[in-house]
PDB file of N, CA, C, O and CB in Angstrom:
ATOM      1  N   UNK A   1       0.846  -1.171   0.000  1.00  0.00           N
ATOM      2  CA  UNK A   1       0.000   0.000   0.000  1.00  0.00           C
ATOM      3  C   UNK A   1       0.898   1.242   0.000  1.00  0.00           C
ATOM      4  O   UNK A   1       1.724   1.291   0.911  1.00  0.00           O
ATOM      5  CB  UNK A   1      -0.966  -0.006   1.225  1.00  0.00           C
ATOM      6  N   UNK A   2       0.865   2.296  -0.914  1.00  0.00           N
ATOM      7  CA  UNK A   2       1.328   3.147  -0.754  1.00  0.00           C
ATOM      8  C   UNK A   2       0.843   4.510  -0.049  1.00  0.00           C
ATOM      9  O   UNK A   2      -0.297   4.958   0.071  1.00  0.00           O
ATOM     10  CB  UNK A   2       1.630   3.128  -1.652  1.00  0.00           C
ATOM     11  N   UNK A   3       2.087   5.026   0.381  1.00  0.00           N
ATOM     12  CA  UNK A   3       2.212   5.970   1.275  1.00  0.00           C
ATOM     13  C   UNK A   3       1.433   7.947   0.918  1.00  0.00           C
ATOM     14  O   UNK A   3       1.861   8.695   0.039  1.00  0.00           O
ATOM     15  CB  UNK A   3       3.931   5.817   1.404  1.00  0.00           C
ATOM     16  N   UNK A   4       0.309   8.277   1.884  1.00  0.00           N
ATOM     17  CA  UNK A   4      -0.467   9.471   0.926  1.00  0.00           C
ATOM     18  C   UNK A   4       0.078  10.463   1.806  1.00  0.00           C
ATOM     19  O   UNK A   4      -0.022  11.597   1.339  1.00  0.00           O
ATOM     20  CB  UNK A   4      -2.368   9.519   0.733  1.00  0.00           C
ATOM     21  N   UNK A   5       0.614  10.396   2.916  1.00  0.00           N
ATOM     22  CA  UNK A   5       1.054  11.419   4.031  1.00  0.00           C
ATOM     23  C   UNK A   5       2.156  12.229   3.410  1.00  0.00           C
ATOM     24  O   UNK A   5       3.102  12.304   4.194  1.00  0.00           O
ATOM     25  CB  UNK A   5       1.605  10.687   5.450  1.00  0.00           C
ATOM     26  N   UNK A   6       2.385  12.904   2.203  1.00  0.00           N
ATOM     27  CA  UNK A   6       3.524  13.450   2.137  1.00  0.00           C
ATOM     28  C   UNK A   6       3.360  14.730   2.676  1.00  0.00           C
ATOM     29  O   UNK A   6       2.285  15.269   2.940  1.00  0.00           O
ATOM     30  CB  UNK A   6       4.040  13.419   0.905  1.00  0.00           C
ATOM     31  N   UNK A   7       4.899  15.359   2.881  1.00  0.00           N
ATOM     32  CA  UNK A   7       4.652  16.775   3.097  1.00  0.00           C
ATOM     33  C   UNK A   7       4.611  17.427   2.043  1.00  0.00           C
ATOM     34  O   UNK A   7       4.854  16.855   0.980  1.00  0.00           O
ATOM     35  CB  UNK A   7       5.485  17.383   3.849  1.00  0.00           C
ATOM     36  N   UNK A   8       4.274  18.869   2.084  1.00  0.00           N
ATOM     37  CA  UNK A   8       3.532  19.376   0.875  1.00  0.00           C
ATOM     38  C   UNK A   8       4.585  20.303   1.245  1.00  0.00           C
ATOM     39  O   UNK A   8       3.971  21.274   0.802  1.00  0.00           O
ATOM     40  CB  UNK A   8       1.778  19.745   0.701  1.00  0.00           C
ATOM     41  N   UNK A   9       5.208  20.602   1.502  1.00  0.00           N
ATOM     42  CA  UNK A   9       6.867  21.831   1.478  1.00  0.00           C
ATOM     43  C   UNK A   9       7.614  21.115   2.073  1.00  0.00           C
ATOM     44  O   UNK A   9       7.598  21.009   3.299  1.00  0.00           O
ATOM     45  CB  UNK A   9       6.990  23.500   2.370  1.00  0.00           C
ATOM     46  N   UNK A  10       8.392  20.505   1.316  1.00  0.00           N
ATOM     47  CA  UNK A  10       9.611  20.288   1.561  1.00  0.00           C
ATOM     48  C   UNK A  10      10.546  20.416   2.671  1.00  0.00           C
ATOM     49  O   UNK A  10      11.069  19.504   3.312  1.00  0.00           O
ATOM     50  CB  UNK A  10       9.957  20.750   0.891  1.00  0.00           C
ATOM     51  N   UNK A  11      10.697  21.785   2.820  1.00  0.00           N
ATOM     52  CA  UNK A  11      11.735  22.448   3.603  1.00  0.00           C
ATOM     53  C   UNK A  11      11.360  22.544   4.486  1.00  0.00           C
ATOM     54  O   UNK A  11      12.138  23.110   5.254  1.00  0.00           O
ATOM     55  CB  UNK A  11      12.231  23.479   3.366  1.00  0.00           C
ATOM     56  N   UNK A  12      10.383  22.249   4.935  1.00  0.00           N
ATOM     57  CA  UNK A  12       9.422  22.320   6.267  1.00  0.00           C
ATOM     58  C   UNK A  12       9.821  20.941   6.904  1.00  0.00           C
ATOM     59  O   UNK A  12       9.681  20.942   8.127  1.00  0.00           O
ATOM     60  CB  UNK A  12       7.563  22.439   5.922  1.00  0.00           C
ATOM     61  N   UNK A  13      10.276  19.785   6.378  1.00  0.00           N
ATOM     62  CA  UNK A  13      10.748  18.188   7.305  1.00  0.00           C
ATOM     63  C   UNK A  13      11.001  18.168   8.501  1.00  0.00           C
ATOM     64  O   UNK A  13      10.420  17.597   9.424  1.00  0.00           O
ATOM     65  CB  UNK A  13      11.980  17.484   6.954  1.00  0.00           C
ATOM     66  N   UNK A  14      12.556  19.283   8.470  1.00  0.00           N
ATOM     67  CA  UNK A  14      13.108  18.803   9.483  1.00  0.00           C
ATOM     68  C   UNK A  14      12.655  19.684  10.831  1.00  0.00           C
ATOM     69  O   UNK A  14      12.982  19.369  11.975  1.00  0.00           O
ATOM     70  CB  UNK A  14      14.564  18.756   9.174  1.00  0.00           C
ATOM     71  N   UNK A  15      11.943  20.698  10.525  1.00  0.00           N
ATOM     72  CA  UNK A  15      11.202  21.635  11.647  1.00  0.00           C
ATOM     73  C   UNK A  15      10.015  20.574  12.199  1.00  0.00           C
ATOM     74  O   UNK A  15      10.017  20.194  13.370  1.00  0.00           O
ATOM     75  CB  UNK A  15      10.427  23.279  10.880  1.00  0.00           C
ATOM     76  N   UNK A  16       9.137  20.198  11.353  1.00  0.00           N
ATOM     77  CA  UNK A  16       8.142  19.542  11.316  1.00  0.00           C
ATOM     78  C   UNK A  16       8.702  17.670  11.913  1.00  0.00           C
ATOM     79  O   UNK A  16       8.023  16.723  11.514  1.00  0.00           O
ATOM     80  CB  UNK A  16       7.544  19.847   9.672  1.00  0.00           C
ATOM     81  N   UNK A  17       9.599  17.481  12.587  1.00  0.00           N
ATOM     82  CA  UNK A  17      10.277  16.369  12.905  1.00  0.00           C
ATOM     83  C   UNK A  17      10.541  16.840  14.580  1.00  0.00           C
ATOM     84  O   UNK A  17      10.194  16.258  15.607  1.00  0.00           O
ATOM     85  CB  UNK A  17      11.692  16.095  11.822  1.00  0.00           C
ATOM     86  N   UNK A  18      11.218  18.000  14.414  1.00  0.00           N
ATOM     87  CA  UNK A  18      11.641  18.852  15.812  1.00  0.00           C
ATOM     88  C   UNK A  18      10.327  18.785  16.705  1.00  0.00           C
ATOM     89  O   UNK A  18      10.130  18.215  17.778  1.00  0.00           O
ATOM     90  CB  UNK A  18      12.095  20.663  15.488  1.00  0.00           C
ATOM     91  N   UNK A  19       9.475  19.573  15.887  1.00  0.00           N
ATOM     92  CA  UNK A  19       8.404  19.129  16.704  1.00  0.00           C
ATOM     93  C   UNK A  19       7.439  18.490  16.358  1.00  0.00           C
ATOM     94  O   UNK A  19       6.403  19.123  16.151  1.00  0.00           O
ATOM     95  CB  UNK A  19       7.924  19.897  17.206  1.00  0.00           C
ATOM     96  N   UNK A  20       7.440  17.371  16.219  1.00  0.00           N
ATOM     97  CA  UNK A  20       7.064  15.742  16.501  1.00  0.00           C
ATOM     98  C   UNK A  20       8.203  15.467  17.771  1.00  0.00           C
ATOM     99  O   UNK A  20       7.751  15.793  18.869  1.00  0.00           O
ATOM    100  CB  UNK A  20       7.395  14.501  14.835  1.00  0.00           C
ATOM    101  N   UNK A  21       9.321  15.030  17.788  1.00  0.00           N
ATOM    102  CA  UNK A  21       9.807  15.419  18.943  1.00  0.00           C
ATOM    103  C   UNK A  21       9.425  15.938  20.126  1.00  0.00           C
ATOM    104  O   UNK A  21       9.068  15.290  21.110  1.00  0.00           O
ATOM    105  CB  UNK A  21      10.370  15.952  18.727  1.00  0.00           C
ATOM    106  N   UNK A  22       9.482  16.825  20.052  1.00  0.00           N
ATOM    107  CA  UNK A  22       9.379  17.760  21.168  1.00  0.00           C
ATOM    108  C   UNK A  22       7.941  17.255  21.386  1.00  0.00           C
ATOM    109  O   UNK A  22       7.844  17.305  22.612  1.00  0.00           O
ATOM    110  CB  UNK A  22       9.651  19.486  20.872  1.00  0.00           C
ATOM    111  N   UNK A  23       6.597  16.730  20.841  1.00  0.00           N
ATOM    112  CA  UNK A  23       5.350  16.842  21.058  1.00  0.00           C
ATOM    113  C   UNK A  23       5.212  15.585  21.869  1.00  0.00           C
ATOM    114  O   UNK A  23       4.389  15.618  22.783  1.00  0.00           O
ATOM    115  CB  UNK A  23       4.505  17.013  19.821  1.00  0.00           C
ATOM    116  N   UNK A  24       6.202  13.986  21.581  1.00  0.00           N
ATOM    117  CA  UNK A  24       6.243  13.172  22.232  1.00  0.00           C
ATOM    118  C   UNK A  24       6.942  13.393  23.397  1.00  0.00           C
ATOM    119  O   UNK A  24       6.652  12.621  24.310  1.00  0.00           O
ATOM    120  CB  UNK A  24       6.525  12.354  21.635  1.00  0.00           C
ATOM    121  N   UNK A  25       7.665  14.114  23.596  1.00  0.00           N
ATOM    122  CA  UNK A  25       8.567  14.434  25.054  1.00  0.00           C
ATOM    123  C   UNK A  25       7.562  14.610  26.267  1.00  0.00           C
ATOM    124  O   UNK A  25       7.452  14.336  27.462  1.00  0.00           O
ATOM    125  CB  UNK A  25       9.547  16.011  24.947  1.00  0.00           C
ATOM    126  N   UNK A  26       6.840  15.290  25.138  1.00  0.00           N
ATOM    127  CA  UNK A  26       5.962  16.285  26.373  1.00  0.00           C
ATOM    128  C   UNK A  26       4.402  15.261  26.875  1.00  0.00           C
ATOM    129  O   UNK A  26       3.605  15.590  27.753  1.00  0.00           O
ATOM    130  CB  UNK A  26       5.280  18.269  25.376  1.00  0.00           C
ATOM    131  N   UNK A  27       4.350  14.269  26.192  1.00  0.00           N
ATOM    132  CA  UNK A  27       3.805  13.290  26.331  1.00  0.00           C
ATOM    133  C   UNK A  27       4.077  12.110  27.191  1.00  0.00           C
ATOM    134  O   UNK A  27       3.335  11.530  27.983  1.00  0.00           O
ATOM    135  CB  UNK A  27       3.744  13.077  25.415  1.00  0.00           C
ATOM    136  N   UNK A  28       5.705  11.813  26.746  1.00  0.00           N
ATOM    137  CA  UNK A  28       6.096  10.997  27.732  1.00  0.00           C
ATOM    138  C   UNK A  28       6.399   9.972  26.597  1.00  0.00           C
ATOM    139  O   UNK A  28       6.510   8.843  27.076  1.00  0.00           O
ATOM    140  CB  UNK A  28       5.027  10.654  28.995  1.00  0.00           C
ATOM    141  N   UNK A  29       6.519   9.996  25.635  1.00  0.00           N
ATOM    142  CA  UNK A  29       7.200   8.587  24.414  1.00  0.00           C
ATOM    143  C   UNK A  29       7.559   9.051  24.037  1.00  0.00           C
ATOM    144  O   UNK A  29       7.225  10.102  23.489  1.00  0.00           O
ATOM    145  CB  UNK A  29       6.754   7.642  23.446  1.00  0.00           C
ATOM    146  N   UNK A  30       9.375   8.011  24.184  1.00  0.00           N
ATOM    147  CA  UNK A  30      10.468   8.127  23.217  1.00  0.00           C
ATOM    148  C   UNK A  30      10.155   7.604  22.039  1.00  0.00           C
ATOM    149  O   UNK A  30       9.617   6.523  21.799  1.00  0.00           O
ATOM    150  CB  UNK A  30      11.632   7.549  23.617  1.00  0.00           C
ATOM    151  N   UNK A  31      10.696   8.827  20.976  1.00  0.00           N
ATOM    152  CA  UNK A  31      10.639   8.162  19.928  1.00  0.00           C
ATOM    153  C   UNK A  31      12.279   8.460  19.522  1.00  0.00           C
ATOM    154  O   UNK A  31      13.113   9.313  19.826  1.00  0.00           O
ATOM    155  CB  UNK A  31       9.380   8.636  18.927  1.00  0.00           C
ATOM    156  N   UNK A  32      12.236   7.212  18.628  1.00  0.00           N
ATOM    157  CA  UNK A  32      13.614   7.303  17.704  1.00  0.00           C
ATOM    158  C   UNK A  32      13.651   8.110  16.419  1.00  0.00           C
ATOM    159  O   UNK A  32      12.678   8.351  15.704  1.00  0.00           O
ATOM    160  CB  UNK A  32      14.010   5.905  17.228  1.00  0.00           C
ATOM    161  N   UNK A  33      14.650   8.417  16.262  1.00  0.00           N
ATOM    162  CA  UNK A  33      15.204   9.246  14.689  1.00  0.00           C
ATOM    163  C   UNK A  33      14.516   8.360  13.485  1.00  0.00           C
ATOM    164  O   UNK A  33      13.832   8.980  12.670  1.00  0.00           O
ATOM    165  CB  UNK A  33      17.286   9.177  14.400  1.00  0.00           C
ATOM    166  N   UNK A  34      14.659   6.998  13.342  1.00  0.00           N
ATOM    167  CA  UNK A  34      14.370   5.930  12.502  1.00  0.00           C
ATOM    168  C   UNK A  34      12.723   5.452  12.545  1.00  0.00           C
ATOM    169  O   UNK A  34      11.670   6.085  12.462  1.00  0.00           O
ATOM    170  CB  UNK A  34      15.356   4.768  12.947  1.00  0.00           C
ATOM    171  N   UNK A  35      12.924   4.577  12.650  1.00  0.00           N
ATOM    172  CA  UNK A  35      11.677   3.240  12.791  1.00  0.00           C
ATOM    173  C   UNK A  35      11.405   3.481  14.049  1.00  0.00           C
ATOM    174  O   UNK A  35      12.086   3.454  15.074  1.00  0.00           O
ATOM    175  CB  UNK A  35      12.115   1.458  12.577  1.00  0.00           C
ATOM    176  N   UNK A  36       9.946   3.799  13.743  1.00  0.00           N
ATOM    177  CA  UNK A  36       8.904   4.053  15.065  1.00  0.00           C
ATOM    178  C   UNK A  36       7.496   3.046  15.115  1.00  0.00           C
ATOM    179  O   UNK A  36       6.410   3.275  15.647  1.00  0.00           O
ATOM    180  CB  UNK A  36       8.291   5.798  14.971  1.00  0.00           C
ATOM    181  N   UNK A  37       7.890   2.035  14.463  1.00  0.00           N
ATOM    182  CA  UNK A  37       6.563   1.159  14.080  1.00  0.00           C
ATOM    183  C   UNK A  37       6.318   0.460  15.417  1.00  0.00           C
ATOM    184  O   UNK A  37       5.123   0.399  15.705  1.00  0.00           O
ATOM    185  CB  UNK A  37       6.780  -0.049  12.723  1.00  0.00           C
ATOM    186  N   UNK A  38       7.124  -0.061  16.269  1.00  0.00           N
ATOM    187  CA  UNK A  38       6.801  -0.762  17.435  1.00  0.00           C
ATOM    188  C   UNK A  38       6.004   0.727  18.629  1.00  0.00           C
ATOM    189  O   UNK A  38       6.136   0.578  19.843  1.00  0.00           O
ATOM    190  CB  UNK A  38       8.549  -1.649  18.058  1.00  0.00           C
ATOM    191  N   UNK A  39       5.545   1.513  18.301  1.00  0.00           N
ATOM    192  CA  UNK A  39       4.433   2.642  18.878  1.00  0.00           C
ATOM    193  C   UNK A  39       2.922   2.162  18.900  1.00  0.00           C
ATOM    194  O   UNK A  39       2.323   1.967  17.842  1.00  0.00           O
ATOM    195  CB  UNK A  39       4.444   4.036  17.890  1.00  0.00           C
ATOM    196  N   UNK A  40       2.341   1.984  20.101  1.00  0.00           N
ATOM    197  CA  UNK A  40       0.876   1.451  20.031  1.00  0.00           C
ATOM    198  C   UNK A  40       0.059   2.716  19.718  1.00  0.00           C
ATOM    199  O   UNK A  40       0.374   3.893  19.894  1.00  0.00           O
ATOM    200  CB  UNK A  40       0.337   0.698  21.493  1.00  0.00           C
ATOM    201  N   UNK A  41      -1.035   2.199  19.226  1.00  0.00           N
ATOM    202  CA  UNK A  41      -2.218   3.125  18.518  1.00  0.00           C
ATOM    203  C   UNK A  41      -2.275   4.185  19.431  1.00  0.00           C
ATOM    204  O   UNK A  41      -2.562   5.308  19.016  1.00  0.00           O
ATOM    205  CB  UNK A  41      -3.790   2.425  18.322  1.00  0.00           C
ATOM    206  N   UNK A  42      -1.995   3.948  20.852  1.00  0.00           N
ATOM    207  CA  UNK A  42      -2.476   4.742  21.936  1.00  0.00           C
ATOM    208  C   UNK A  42      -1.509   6.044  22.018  1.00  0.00           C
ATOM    209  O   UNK A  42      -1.846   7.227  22.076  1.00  0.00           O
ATOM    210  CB  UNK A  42      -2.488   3.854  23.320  1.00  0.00           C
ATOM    211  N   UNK A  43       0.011   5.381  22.005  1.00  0.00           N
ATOM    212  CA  UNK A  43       1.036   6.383  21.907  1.00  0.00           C
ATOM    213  C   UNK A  43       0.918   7.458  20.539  1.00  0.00           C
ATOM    214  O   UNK A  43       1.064   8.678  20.616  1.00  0.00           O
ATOM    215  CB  UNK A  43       2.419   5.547  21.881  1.00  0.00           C
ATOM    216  N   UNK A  44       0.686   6.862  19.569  1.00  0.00           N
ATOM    217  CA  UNK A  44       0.840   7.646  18.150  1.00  0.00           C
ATOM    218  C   UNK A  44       0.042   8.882  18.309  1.00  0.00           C
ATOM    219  O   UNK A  44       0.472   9.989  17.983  1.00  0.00           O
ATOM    220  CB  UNK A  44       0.264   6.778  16.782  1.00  0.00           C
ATOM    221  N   UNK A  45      -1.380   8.628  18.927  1.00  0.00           N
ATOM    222  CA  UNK A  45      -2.297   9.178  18.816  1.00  0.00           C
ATOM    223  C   UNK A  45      -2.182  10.645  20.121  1.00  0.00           C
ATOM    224  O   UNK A  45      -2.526  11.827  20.096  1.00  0.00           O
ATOM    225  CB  UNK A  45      -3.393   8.007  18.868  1.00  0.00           C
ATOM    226  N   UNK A  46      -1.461   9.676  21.222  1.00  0.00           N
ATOM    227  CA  UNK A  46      -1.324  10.846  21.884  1.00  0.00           C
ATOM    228  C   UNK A  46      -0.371  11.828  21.209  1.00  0.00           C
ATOM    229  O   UNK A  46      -0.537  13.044  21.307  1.00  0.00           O
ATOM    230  CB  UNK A  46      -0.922  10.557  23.195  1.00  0.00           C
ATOM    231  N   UNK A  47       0.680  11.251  20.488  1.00  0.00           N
ATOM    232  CA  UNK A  47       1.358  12.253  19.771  1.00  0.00           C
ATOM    233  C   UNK A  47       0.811  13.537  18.551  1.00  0.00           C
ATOM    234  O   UNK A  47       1.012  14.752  18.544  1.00  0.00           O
ATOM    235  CB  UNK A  47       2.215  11.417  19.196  1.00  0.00           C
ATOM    236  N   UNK A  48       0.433  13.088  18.070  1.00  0.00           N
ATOM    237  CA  UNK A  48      -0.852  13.291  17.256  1.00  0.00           C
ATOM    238  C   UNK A  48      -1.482  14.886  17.876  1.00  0.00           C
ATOM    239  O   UNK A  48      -1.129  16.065  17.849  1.00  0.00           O
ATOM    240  CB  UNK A  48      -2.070  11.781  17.577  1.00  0.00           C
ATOM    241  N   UNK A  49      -2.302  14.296  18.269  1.00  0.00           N
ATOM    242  CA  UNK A  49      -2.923  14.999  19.548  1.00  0.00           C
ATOM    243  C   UNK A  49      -2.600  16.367  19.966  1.00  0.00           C
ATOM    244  O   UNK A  49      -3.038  17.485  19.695  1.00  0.00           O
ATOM    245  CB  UNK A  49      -2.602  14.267  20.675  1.00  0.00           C
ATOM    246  N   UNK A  50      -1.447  15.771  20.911  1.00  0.00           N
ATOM    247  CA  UNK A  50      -0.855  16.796  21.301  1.00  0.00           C
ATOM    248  C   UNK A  50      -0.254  17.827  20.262  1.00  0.00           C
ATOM    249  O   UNK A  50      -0.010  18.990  20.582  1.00  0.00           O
ATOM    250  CB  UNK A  50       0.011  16.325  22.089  1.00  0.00           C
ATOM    251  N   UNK A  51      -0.068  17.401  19.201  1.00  0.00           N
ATOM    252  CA  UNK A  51       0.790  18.463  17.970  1.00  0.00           C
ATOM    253  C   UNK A  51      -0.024  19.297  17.377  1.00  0.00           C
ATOM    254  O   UNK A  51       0.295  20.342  16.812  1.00  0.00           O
ATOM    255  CB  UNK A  51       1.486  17.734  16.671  1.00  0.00           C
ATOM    256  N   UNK A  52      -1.683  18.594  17.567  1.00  0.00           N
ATOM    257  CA  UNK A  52      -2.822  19.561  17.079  1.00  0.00           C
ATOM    258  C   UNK A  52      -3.025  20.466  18.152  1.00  0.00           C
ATOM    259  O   UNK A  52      -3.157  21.677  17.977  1.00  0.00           O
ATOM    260  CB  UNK A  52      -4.219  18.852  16.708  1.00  0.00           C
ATOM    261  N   UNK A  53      -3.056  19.865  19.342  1.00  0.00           N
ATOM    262  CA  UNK A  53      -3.197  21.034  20.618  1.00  0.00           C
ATOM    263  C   UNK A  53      -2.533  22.104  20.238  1.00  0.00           C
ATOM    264  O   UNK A  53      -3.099  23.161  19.959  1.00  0.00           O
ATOM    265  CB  UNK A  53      -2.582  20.656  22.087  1.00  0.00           C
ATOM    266  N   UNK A  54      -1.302  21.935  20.193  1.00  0.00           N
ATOM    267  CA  UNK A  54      -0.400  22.803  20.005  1.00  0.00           C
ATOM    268  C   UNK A  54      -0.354  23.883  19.125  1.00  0.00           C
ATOM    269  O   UNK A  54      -0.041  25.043  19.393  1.00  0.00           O
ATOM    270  CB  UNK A  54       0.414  22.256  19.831  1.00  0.00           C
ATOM    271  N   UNK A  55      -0.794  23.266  17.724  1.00  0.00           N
ATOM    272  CA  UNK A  55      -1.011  23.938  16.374  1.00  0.00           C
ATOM    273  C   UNK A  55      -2.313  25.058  16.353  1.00  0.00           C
ATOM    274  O   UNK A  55      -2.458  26.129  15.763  1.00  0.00           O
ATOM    275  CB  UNK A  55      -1.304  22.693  15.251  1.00  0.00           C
ATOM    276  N   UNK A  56      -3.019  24.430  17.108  1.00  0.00           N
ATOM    277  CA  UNK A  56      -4.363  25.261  17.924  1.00  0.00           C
ATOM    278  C   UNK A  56      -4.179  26.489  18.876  1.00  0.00           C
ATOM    279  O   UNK A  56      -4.606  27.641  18.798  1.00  0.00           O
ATOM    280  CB  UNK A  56      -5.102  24.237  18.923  1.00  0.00           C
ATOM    281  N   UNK A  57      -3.430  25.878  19.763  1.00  0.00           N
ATOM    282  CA  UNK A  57      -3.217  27.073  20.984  1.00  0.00           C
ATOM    283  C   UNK A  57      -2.445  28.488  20.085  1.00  0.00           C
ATOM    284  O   UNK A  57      -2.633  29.690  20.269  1.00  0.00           O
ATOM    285  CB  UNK A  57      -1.880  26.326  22.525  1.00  0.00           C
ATOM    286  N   UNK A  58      -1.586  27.828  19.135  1.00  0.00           N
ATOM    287  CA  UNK A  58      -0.335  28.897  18.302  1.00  0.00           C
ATOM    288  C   UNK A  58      -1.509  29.855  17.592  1.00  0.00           C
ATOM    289  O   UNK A  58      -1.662  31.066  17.751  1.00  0.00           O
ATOM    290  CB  UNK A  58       0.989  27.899  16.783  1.00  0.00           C
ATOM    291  N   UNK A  59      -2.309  28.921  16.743  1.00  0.00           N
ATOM    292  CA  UNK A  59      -3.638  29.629  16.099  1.00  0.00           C
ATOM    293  C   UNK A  59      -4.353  30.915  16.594  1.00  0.00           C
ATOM    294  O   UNK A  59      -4.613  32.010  16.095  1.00  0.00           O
ATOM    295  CB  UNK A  59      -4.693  28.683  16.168  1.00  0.00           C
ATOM    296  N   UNK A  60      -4.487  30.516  17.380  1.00  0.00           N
ATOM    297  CA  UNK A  60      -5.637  31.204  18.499  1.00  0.00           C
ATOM    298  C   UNK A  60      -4.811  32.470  19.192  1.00  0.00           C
ATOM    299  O   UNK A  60      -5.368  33.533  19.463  1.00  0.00           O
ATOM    300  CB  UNK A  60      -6.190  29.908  19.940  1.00  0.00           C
ATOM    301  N   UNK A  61      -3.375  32.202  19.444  1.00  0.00           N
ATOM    302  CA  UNK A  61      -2.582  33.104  20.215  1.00  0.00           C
ATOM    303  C   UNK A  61      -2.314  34.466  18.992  1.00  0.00           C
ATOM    304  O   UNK A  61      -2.129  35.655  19.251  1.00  0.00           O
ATOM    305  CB  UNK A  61      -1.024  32.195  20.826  1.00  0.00           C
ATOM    306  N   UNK A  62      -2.379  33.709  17.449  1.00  0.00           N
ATOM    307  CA  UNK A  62      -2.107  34.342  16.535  1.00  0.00           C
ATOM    308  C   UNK A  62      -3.317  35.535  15.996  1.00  0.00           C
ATOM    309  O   UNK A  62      -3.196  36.712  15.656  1.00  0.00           O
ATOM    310  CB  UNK A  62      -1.734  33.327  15.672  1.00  0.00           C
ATOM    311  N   UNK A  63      -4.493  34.629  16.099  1.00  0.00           N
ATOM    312  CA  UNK A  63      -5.583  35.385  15.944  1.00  0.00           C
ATOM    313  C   UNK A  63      -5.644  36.790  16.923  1.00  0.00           C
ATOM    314  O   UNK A  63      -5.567  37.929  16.462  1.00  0.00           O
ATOM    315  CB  UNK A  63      -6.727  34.428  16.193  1.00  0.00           C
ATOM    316  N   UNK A  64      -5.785  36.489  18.255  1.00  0.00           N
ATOM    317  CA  UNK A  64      -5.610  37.036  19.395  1.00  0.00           C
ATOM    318  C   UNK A  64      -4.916  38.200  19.406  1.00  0.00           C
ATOM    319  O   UNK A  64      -5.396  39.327  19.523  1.00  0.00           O
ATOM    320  CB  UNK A  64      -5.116  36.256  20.139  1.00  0.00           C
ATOM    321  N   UNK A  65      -3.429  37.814  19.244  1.00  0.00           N
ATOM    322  CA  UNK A  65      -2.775  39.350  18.632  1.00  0.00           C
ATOM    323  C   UNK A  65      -2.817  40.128  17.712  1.00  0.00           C
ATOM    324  O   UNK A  65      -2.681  41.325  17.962  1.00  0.00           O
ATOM    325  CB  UNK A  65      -1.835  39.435  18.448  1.00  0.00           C
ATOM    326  N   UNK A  66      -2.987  39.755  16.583  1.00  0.00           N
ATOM    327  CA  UNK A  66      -2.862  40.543  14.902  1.00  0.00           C
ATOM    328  C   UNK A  66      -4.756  41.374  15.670  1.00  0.00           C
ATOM    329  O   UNK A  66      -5.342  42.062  14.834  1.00  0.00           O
ATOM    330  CB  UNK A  66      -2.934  38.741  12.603  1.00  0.00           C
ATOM    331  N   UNK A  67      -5.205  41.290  16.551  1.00  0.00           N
ATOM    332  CA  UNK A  67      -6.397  42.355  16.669  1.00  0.00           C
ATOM    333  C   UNK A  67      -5.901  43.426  17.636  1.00  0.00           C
ATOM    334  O   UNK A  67      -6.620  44.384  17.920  1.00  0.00           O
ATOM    335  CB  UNK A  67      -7.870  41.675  17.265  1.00  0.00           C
TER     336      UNK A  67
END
């Protein structure tokens, strides 16, 4: 099955990796640089999650000021 998740800018990877990182830290799962397939549905998702929280709170902080 092939893969539909690409990123859509490029240059955006390795920021967009940093924090994936940083979003599992703050969660509490290590993840590795490599192969992250041994991650249960539960962990991914909290990762997940939390990166939308995040992407949300930035949103909102953004809206918030530019008024």
């Amino acid at each position: 099955m092939a893969r539909s998740n690409k990123t859509l800018v490029p240059e955006a990877k390795a920021a967009l990796d940093q924090f994936k990182m940083e979003a599992a830290s703050e969660v509490g799962v290590n993840l590795n640089q490599s192969y992250n397939g041994d991650l249960t549905s539960k962990q991914a998702g909290s990762i997940g999650g939390q990166m939308v929280k995040k992407m949300v709170e930035k949103y909102e902080n953004d809206i918030k000021n530019s008024k």
